[in-house]
N, C-alpha and C positions, 0 to 999 in steps of 0.2 A: 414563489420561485426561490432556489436553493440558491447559494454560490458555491459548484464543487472543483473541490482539485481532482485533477487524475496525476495520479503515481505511476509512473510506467518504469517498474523494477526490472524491467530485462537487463543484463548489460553490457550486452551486444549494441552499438550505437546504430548498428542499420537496422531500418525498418524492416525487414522483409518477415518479422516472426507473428506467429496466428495473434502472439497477446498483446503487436501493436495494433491489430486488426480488432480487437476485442475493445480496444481504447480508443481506437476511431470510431466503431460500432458505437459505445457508449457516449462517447463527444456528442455523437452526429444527434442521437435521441436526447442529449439534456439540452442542446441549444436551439435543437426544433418546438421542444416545448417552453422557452424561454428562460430556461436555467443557464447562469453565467460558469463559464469553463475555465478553470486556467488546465497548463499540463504541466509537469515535473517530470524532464526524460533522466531518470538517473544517470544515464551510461553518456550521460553528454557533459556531464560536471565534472572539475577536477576538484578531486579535495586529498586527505591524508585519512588515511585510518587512524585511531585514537590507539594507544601503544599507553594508555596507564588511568587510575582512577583518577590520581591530580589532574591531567588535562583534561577527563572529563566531567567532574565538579568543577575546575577553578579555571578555564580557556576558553578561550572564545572561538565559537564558531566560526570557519572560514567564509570568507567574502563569497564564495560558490555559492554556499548553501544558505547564507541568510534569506536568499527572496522566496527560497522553499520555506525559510519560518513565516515568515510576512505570509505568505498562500494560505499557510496550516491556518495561522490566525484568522485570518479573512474567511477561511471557509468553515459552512454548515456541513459540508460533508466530505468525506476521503473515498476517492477510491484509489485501493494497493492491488497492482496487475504482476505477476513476478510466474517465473516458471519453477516449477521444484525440483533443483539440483542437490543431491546425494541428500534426500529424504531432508530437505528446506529449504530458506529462502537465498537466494546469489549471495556469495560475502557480501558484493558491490550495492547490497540495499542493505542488506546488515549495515556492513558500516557507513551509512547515508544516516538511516535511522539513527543511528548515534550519534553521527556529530549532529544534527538537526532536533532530537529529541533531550535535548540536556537539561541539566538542575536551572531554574529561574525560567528557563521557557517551557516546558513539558509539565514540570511538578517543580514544588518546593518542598526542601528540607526542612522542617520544623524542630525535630529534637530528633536527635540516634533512637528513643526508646518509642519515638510517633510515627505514624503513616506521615509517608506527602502529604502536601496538599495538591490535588489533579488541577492543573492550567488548562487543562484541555476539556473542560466540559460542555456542553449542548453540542457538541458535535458526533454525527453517527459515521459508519466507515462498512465498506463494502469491500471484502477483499478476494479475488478472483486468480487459482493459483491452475495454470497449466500444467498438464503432467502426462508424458507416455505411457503411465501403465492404466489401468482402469481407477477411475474415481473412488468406485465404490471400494475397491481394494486399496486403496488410500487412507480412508474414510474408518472402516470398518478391520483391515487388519489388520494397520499402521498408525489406526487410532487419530490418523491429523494431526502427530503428535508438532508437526511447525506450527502449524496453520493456530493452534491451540495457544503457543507458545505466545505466536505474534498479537491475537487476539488479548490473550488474558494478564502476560507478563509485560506487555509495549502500551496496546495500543489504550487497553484498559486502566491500567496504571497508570495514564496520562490523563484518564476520564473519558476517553472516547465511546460513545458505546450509543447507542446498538450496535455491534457488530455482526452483518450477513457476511457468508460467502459463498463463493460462486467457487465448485471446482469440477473441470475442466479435463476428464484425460483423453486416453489416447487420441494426442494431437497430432502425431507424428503418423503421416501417411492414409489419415485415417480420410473417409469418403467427403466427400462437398457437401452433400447434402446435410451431415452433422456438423458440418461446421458453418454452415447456412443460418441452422436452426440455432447455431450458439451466438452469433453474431444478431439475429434476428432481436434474439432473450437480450442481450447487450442493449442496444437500441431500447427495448422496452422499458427498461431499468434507468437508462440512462434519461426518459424523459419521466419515469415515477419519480426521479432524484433518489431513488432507493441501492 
């Protein structure tokens, strides 16, 4: 059995969007198969955005977000749910990720001319990004260039990894029945712990 967090990066604080249904969907299948859940609703936390490199090497993470470090820690696996706003991810998980991903929790600085060292290893991460236009046209003519970002520049440079993802378009208006079968996939995944 896994212990996984869910990230729900919307940041709209009302439920009513398909990718809180996609993280119910997922909940519902990892607790069915006896995987422990917690959830991190971004859009419910107050914090500050980080405004320079000092406070993000040398400050401490606000009181908000520290039980979102304590989760990362605790868990074997991440899922990150966000919708793609002007070709990436909401500022409001950007700058989440940041204050919650910093120097001493995330990675350590060893020397200016060495890699980190990654804090964040044996953990794998599933990240599921919603989007109005077609997937595949995301994918293929836009290259994923966030989704790549988040993956190879955040979550990978923390040592997270494997990294799948799951994406997701045309959500907006699009019929029940695909979104049936998306929610269905959800569920499945969420009791693979994958």
């Amino acid at each position: 059995m896994k212990r996984i967090v869910i990230i729900q990066g919307h940041p709209d604080p009302e439920t009513r969007h398909f990718g809180h249904a996609l993280a119910q969907a997922y909940r519902e299948g990892a607790e069915a198969a006896g995987h422990e859940v917690r959830l991190i609703e971004v859009a419910k936390l107050e914090f500050p955005l980080l405004r320079s490199q000092e406070d993000f090497d040398q400050g401490q993470p606000p009181e908000a977000v520290r039980p979102a470090q304590e989760a990362i820690e605790w868990a074997d696996h991440l899922v990150i749910l966000y919708p793609l706003w002007l070709g990436t991810l909401p500022a409001l998980l950007k700058g989440f990720l940041e204050q919650v991903l910093r120097p001493g929790f995330a990675f350590t600085r060893t020397a200016p001319d060495k890699p980190a060292k990654k804090r964040l290893t044996g953990r794998s991460a599933r990240v599921v990004v919603t989007m109005g236009m077609p997937a595949f046209a995301y994918r293929w003519f836009y290259r994923a260039h966030s989704l790549k970002n988040l993956e190879r520049n955040v979550l990978k440079f923390c040592g997270i990894g494997p990294v799948r993802s799951s994406l997701i378009g045309m959500v907006e208006g699009g019929d029940g029945h695909r979104r049936e079968r998306w929610l269905v996939k959800m569920r499945a995944l969420g009791k693979a712990g994958r």
